[in-house]
N, C-alpha and C positions, 0 to 999 in steps of 0.2 A: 959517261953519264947514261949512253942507251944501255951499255953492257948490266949496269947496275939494275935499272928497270927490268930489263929485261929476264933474270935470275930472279928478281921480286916475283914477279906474274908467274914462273914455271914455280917457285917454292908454292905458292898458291895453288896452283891445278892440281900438283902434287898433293898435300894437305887432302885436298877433295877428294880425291881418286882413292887415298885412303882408308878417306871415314866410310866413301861408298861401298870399300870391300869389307868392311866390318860389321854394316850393317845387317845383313841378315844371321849374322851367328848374332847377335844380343837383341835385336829388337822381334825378331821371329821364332824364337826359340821355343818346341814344341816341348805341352804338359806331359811329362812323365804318365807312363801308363801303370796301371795299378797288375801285380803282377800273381799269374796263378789262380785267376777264380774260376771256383768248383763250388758246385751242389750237388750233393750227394744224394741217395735214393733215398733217404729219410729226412731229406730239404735243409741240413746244416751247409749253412754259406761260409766259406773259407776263401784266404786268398793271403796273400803275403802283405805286410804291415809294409806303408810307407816311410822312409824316416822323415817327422817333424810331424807328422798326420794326429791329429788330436780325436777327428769326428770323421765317420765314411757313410754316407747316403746313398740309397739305390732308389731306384722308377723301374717299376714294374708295368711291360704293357702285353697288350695280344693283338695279334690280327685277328682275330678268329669271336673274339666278347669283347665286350665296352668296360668288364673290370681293368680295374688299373690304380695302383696306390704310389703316388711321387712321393721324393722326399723321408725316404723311411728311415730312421736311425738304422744303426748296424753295428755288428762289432764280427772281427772274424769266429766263427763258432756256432752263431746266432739261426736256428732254425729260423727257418723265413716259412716253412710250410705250416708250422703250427703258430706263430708270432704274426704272420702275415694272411696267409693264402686263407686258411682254415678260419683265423676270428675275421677278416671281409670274405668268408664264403666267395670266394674265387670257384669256381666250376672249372670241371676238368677242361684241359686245354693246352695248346702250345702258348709257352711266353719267353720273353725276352728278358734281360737285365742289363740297365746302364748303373754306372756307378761313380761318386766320384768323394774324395779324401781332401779333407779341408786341414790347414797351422790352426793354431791357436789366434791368429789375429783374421781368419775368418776366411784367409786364401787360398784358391786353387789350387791342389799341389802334387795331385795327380788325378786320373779316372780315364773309365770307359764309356767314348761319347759317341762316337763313331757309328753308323749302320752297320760297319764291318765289323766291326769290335767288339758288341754287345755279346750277353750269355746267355744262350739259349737254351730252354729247359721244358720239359712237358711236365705240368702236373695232375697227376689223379685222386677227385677230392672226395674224401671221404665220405660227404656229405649227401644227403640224398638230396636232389635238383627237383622243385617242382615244378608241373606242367603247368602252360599258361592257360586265362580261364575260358572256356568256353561260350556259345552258344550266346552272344552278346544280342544286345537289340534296346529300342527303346522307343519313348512316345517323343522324343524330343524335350522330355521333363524331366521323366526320372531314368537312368539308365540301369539297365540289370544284366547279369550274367549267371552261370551257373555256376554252384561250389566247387571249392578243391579241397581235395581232403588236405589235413594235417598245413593246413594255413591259417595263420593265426590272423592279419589282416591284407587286405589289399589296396592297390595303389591305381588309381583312376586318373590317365591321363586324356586330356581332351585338342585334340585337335581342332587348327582351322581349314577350313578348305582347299590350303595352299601347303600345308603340312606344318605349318609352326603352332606347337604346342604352347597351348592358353594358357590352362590351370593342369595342378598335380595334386590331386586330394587322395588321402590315404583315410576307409572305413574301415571297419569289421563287419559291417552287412555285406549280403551280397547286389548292392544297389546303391545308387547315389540320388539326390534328389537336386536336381540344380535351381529348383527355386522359381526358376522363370524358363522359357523356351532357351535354348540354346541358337546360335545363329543358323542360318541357311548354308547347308555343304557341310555342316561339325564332323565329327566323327568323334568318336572315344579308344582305346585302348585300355587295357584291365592287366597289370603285373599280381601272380601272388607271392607275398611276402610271407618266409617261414619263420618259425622258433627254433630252437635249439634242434642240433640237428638235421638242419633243411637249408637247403639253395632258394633263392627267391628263385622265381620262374623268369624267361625273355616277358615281353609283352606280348600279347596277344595275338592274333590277327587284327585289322580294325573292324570296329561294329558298321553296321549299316550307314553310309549317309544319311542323314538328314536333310530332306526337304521340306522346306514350310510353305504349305499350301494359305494363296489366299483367299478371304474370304468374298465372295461373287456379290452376293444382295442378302440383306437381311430387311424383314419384314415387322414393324412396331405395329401394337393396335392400342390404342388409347383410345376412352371414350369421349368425343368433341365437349367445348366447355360448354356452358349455359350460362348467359347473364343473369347477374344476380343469387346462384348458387355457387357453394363448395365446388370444387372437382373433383373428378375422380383422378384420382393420383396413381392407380391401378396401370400397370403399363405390362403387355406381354409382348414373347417375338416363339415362334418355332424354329428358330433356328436351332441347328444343331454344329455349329459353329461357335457360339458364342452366345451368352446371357444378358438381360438387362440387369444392371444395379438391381438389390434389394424389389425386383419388378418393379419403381416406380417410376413418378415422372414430377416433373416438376414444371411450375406456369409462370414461368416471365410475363410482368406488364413489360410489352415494349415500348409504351407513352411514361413508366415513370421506374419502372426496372424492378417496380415492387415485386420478390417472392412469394408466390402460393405456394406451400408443398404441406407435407406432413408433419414437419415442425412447425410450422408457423399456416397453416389454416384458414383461406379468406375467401369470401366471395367475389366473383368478378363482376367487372363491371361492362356496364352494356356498350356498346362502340367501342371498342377497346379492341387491342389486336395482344395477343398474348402468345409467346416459344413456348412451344413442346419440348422440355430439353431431358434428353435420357442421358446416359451412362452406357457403354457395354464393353463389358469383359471378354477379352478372346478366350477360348477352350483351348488346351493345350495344343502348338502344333499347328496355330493360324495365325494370321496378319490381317491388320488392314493397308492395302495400299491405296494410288490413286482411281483403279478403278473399283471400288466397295462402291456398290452403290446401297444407300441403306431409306428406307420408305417408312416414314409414317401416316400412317390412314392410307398408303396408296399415293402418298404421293414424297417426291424426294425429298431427302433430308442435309444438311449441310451439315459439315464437320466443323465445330467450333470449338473444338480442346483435344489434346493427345496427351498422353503420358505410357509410359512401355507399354502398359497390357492392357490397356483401355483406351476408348475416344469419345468424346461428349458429340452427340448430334443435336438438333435443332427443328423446329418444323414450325412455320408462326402459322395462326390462326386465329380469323377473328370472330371476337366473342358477340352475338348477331341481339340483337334487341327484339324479343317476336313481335310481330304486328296482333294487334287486338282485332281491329274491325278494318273492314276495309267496306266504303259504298260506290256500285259503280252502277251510274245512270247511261240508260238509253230509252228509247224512242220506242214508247209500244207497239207490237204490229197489228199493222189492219188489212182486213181482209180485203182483197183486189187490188191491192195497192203493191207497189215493191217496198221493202223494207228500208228503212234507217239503216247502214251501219258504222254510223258515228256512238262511242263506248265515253265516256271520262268519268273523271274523278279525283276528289280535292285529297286525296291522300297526297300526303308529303312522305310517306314510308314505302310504295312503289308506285309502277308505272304500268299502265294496257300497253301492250305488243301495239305499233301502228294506231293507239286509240281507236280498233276498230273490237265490233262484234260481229258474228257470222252464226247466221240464219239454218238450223237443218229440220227439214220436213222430217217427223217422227214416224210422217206413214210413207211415205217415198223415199225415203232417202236421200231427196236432194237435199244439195249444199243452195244459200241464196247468199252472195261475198258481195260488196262494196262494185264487184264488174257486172254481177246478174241483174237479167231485164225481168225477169219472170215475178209477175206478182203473186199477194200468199193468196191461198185458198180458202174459202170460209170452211169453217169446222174443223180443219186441219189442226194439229199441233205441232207449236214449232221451239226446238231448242235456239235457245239465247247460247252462244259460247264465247268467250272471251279470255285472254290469256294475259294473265299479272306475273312480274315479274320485281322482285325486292332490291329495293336501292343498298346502296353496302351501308352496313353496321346493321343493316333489317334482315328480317328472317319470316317465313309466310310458315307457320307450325300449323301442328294437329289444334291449337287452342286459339288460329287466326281463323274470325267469321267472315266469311264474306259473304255483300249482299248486291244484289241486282234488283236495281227498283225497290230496293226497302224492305226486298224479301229474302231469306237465304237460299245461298245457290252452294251447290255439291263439285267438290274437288274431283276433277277428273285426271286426266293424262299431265305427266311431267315430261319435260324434255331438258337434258340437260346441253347448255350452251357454256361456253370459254367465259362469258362476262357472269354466267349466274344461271339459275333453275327459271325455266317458264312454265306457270304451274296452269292447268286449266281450269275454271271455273262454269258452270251452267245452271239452266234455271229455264225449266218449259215455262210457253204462254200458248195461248188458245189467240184464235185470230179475232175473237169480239174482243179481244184486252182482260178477260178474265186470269188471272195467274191458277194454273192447274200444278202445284208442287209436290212432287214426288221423286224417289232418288232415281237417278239417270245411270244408265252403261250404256257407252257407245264409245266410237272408236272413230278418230278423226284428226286430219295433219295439221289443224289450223290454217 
């Protein structure tokens, strides 16, 4: 019983040991090589026919140029310099040939695949080669180059900063117009492409980088609203960076979002706060980023829209209601005595500085303030001066009167403060209480 077993197991190993030696003659069995290939000095390809070979294909490459045509039909006989090289304008050069012979059911059935085994051949093209284009440069918009002779168009490729090529646009100008800025770091390359006759050119050198400069500040001037008028829609900047819109502007109600502009036409209204909102276009060749800083009237403006080549700013402003009259009583002065300088008034449109007035001798030039002991002198004259200042939605204009004791007093000195304008007013008196009213210049800190 073992003996039997035991003959089972060695007919087995054997069996194996077998198939093992058989394996590499049928399952590795190398493709027939294609036998005899020659090209001759007039670029006919020859080689010895396969038997069962129906169709033979060659790949044509070079070290030396990026021409290269795979996949070529072929027949033994078949110039390849005038069928190949000549109609893809191949440039002179050294190249290689692989090749390979297919049955009729589509299969491998010999070739040359090998590094070592390829057909290597130099060829000289007839054709005249053109130079690549010169003297490149651009705004960052439009790129240009100089011509080449006997090129019928060219081919504009556009790099990114990292070197992988965007776009491949083929003109007959010698320029391209890309429509918008190109990115920061681009560059271009420019091939020329020939006609009959002619090699396309390498590419180029590359053109300059491109750097996109940002834009630092830009300056708006629009003229402030006025309640109860139109506005001026009129909007400018000198910058030479970048444009307003059509120069205009347009007037946001911020209380009901109602449009003033040029289409639509409205007076404002008075307490009201209303946007300044522009438009501006970059000039070829700028950005805005986060530090733009952009002013209207002088003062900052906020970004409230972008789109590529433009950005909407903002500037609110309120629309001020002018004050008519304003009356502000105080305390006649009498001569010997110290002055009053207690100031009020029932305007509900502004407010006195301190509700005070201050006293200046017209012949002395003393000051008499709310701390002075010194009484007035008789015959003397003495300015009355008092400083108003306009609650918000009010405004103190050229067409606000203002009156001291019932009589008009003359705008003097402004100062301007963080909360609003303190504007000065005055008004002489003689020391019997007679009012002597005449325009006043002087000069005085309050």
């Amino acid at each position: 019983m073992k003996e039997r077993i035991t003959k089972k197991i060695l007919a087995i190993f054997l069996t194996i040991a077998m198939c093992l030696t058989l394996m590499p003659v049928t399952a590795f069995a190398e493709t027939p090589k294609i036998q005899n290939v020659h090209i001759s000095e007039e670029g006919i390809l020859t080689f010895d026919e396969v038997p069962g070979a129906v169709r033979y294909e060659i790949d044509i490459r070079s070290n030396v140029t990026e021409m290269h045509k795979l996949q070529q039909p072929v027949t033994s006989g078949t110039n390849i310099f005038e069928t190949i090289m000549k109609r893809y304008k191949f440039p002179t050069a050294s190249y290689w040939l692989a090749m390979r012979a297919y049955n009729s059911e589509g299969g491998l059935c010999a070739d040359l695949h090998n590094e070592d085994e390829y057909y290597r051949f130099d060829y000289e093209s007839p054709l005249i080669e053109l130079v690549p284009p010169t003297n490149l440069r651009w705004d960052g918009y439009t790129a240009r180059w100089d011509e080449v002779p006997n090129c019928e168009k060219y081919r504009i490729n556009l790099y990114s900063k990292y070197g992988n090529r965007n776009s491949s646009i083929e003109t007959e100008d010698t320029f391209y117009n890309y429509g918008t800025d190109v990115g920061d770091g681009e560059y271009f390359k420019v091939e020329a492409i020939g006609g009959d006759g002619y090699i396309d050119s390498v590419e180029s050198a590359k053109s300059p980088v491109w750097k996109i400069q940002v834009v630092r500040e830009v300056n708006i001037v629009v003229t402030p609203p006025i309640a109860g008028e139109i506005p001026d829609y009129n909007a400018s900047t000198d910058s030479k960076e970048c444009t307003v819109d059509y120069n205009k502007v347009d007037w946001v109600d911020s209380d009901t979002s109602i449009v003033s502009n040029t289409s639509s036409p409205r007076p404002l209204e008075a307490g009201h706060r209303y946007d300044a909102v522009v438009w501006l276009t970059l000039n070829s060749g700028y950005i805005f980023d986060e530090s733009t800083v952009v002013k209207i009237n002088g003062e900052v403006a906020s970004k409230t829209n972008a789109a590529t080549r433009s950005a909407q700013f903002s500037r609110e402003f309120s629309v001020d209601e002018s004050i008519r009259e304003v009356d502000v009583r105080i305390t006649p002065p009498i001569a010997g005595e110290i002055p009053d300088c207690i100031a009020s008034t029932d305007s509900t449109e502004c407010t006195i500085r301190y509700n005070k007035v201050l006293w200046k001798d017209k012949d002395t030039g003393v000051w008499h303030t709310n701390l002075g002991t010194e009484p007035l002198e008789a015959g003397h004259t003495y300015i009355a001066s008092t400083w108003l200042k306009a609650k918000s939605g009010y405004k103190i204009d050229e067409n606000t009167v203002v009156k001291i004791n019932g009589l008009t007093a003359y705008k003097g000195a402004i100062v301007a403060e963080l909360s609003g304008e303190l504007i000065e007013f005055t008004r002489e008196f003689t020391v019997d209480g007679t009012a002597n009213l005449h325009s006043v210049n002087f000069d005085s800190t309050g």
